[in-house]
N, C-alpha and C positions, 0 to 999 in steps of 0.2 A: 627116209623121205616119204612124205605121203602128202594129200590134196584134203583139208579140211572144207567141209561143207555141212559145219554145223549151222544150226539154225536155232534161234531160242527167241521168246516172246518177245525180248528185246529188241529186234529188230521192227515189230512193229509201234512201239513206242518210239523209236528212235527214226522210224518214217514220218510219225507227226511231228517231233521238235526239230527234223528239217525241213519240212512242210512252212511250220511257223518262222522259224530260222529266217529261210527266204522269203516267207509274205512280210516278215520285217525289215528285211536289208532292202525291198522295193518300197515302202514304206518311208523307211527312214531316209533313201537317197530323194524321193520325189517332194518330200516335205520339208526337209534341212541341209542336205548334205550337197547334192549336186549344183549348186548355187554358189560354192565356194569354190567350186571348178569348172566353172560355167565359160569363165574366158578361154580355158583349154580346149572347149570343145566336150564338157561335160552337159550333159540332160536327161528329162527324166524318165522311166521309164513308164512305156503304155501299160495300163491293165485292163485289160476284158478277160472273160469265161473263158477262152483259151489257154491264157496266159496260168489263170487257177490248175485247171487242167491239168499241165505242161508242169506248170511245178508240185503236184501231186504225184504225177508217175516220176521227174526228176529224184523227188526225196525218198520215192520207195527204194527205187536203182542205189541212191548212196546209203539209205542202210543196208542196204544188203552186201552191196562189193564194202562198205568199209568196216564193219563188224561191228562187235558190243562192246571190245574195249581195248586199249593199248596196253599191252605186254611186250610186244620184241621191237627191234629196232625197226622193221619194218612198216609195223604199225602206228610209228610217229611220223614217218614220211608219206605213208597215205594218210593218215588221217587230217593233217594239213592241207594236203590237195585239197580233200573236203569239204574243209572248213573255209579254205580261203582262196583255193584256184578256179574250185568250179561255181562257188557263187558271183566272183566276177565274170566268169568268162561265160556261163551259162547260166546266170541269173540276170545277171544284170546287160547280159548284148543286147545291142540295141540302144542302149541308153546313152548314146552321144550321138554327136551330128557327123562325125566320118564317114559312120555306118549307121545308119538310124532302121535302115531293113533287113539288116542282118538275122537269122533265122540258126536256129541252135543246131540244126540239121545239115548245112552249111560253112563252107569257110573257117576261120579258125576255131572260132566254137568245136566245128565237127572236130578238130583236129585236136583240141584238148580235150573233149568225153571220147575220143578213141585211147587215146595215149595215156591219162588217167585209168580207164578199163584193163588197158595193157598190164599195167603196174600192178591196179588192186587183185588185178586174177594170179598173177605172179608172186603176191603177198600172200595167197591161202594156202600155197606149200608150204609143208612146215617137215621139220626136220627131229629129227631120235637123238635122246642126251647121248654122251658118250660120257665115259669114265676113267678117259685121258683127258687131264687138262694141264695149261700152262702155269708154270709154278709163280706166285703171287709175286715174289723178289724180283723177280725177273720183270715184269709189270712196271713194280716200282724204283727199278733200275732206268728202266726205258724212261718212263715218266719224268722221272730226274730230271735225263739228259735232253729232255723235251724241255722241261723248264728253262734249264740252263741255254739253250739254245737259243728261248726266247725272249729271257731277259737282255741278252746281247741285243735280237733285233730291236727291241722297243727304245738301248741307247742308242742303235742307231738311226732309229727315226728322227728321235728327241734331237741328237745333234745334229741333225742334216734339217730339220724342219726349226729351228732354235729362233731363226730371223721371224717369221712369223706363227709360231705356236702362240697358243692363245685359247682358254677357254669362254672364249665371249660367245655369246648366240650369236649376237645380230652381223657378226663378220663371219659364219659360218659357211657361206657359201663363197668368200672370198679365199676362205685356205680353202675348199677346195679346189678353187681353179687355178692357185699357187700350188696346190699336190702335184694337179696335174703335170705341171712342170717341171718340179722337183724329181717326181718318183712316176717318169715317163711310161705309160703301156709299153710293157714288152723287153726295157732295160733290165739289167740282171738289179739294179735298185728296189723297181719297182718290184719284180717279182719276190725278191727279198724281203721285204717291208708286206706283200702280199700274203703272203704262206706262212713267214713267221710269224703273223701275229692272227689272221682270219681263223688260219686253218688250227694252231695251237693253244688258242684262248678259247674255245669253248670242250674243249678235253678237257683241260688242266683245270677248268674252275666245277666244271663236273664230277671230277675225280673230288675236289675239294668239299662240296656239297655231300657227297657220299661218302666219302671218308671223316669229314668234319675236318676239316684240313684246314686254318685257318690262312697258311700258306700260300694253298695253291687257291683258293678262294679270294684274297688281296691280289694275286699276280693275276687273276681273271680281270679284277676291278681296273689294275693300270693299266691294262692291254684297253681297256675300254675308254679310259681317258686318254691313252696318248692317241690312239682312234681320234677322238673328239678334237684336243687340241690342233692335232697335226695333220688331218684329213677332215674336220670336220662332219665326220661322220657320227649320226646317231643312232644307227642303228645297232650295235652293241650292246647298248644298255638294253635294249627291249630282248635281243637274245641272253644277254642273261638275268634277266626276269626270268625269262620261260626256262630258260632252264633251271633255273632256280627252285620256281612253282614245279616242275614236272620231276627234278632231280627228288625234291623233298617227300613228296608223294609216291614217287615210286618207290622210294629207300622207306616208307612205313609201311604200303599195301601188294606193292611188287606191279601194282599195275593202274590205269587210270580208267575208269568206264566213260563211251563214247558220249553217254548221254546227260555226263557232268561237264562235259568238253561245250555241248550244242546248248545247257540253258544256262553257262558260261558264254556265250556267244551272243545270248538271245539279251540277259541281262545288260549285256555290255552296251547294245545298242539301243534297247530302252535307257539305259542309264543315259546317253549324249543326249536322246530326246528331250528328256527329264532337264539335264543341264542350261537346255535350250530354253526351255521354257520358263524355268526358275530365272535365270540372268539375262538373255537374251544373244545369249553365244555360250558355245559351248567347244570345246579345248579336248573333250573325245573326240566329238565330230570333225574337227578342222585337223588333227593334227597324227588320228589313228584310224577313225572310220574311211577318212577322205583317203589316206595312204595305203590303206590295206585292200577297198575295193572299188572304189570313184576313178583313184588313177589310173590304176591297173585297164579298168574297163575301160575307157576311154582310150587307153594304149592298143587295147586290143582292135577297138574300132579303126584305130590309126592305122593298125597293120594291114585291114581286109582292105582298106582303101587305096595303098601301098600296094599292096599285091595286085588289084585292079589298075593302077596307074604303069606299072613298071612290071609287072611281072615277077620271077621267082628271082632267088639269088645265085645259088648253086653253089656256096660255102665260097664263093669268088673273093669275102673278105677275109679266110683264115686262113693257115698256112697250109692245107689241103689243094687251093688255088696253083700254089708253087711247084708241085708234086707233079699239076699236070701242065707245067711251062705258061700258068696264066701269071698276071700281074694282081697284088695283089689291091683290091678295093678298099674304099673307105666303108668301117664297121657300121654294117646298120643299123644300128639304133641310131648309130649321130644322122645317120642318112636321114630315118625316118625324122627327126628333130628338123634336118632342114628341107626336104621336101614337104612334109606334112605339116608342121609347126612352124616353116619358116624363121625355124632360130638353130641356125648348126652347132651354137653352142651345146643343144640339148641333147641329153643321153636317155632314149627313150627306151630306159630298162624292161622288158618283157621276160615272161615265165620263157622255159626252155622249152615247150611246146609252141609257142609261137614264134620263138626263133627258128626251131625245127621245118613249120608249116613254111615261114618263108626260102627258107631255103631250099627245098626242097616236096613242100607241099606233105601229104599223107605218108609218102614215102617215108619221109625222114620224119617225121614225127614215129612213126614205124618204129625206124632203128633207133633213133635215139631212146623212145621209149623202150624196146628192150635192151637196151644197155643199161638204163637206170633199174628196170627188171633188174639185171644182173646183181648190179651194185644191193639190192633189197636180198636177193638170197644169199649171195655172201654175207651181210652184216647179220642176216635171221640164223644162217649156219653156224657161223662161228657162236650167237648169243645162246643157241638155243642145245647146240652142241658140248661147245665149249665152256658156256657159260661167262664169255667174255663182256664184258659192264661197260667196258666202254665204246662198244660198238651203239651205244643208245647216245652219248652224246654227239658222238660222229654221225649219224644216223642227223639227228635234229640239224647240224652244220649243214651236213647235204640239203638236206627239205627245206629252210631257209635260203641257201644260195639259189636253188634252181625256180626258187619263185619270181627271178627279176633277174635271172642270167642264162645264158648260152651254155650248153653243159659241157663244151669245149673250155669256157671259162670257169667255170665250174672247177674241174677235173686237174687243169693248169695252173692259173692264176690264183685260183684260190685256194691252191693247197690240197684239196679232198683227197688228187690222185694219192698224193705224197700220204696224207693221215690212214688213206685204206690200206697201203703198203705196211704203213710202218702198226696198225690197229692188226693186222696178219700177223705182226711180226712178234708181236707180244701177247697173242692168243692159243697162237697152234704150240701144242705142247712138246718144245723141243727144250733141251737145254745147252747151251752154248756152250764150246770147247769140250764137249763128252759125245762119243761115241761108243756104240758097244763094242769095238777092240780094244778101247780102255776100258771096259767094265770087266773082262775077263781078267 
């Protein structure tokens, strides 16, 4: 094990295309995009000379904690942060009316660029190959009985969701408040339907991408439509896109440089501009610009204002509450939805740093950032040691979840705990049913 502190020229190319990066996501929210979120409580952001300033030293800070380019599993999960936690949360604060004076020095801002920083200093250890590994069959045994596992849950979604499945859009938000029902927070159902298909559809179609598997690459796809049908969930599809794009690419170059990630970034949202302008609505902006960093921001504002009205939480809604004979509350995000939004139907999904911040303020942003630490050198250990391949899809599972969840939810509900156990399990080079009193 050892602490890398390379440094290459790259770094300062990659401080201006995140310089540009965010004079463009201010840009693009204050001319088209916040407008389309305007009745939530979206707005645009001020700019003056400070503001320039403030995100010139911002983009140096993130090239330098987040490097020149993704190689290990570690390096997918910060470089998301990146891309997509810290330009909402420290780019764009301020730009809604919760918190319209919110200060990037302050409040939950400070608590995502601490707990980001936590991470990406914990990503620069790095670890010595070893020349014990786990033997491939053994991999593909496990893998198997992952499949087989999941194709069980997906009929059992299909039949218990059968009365209303449906790939229609515009009823989309009605299965999911039929899911809700169905496949209850917290039933062994739900959790079922939770883990067998979150936490195992982005392995299994991983593996299929890399291996060219044309198998496990279709059983990714159905996990994604019975998703859709029966929870009306979309966002599946967009995580196997990226995995898709990132599996393909690293299985020709072994690795991705950061600075094809950021004018992939930068395109993307000249491109909605573009779209706007050409037709007069545009279908990036409304549908991926606004979801990736409008609402997020906006959420974020919701929380500093949440936090001012009511104060912290102290994990009073997880089963942690129980442990110390409290009762347990209602989960905050619906909280915030009906204090803040006024609609308790609403789930106002937050990164796991702003769950953390309310809960417990810098403290817990703390711990939970070094726990997620943790989980980065484990997957960088086993990748870089071992040479285990599938700690990079699991890696991408994790960094997607924690962007819009509690990393107790995370950890539980979603499966992760369960994939890091069993990503152990098929990495460290043992072989099952042999010891060496049978090898004598």
């Amino acid at each position: 094990m050892y602490l890398s502190a390379r440094l290459d020229r790259s770094i300062l190319s990659n401080a201006l295309l995140f310089f540009i990066y965010f004079l463009t996501l201010v840009w693009v929210n204050n001319s088209y995009v916040y407008v389309l979120h305007e009745s939530m409580g979206a707005a645009a952001k001020h700019i003056d000379f400070g503001l320039i300033v403030y995100l010139a030293v911002l983009a140096s800070i993130c090239a330098l904690l987040c490097g020149a380019r993704v190689e290990r599993p570690g390096d997918f999960i910060v470089s998301l942060l990146f891309l997509v936690v810290v330009p909402h949360a420290l780019v764009l604060n301020a730009a809604n009316i919760f918190s319209p004076y919110a200060k990037p020095w302050d409040g939950v801002s400070l608590g995502v660029m601490f707990g980001v920083m936590i991470i990406a200093f914990a990503n620069k250890i790095r670890f010595y190959e070893s020349q014990s590994r786990q033997s491939n069959v053994v991999s593909r045994k496990c893998l198997a009985v992952l499949a087989f596992a999941n194709i069980l849950v997906l009929v059992f979604i299909f039949l218990k969701s059968a009365s209303y499945f449906s790939f229609s859009f515009s009823d989309q938000y009605v299965r999911r408040a039929m899911a809700r029902d169905v496949f209850q927070a917290g039933s062994a159902g739900g959790y079922l339907a939770s883990i067998g298909t979150q936490a195992f559809f982005p392995v299994l179609f991983a593996w299929g991408v890399y291996q060219k598997s044309r198998i496990y690459m279709l059983l990714g796809l159905a996990n994604a439509f019975v998703l859709w049908g029966a929870f009306g969930q979309k966002y599946p599809f967009m995580v196997l896109l990226l995995i898709y794009l990132f599996m393909q690419y690293f299985r020709r170059y072994g690795s991705v440089k950061i600075y094809w990630l950021l004018s992939g970034a930068i395109i993307f949202l000249l491109a909605g501009a573009l779209e706007f302008e050409l037709f007069g609505y545009s279908y990036l902006n409304d549908y991926l610009v606004r979801r990736a960093f409008i609402v997020p921001s906006t959420l974020l504002g919701a929380v500093d204002n949440f936090v001012l009205l009511f104060g912290y939480n102290f994990y009073s809604d997880t089963l942690l509450s129980s442990v110390v004979g409290g009762a347990k509350s209602e989960p905050l995000t619906f909280r915030i939805g009906r204090e803040i939004f006024d609609n308790p139907s609403l789930n106002a999904n937050v990164n796991f740093f702003a769950i953390a911040y309310l809960q417990a303020k810098y403290v817990g942003v703390a711990v939970e950032s070094l726990f997620v630490s943790g989980v980065v050198l484990l997957l960088n250990l086993l990748y870089m040691r071992y040479v285990a391949f599938l700690t990079i899809p699991v890696a991408l599972l994790f960094a997607t979840k924690i962007l819009e969840q509690s990393l107790l939810t995370v950890l539980m509900g979603s499966g992760v705990f369960f994939m890091l156990g069993f990503i152990v399990l098929v990495s460290l080079p043992f072989t099952p049913g042999r010891s060496k009193f049978n090898e004598r």
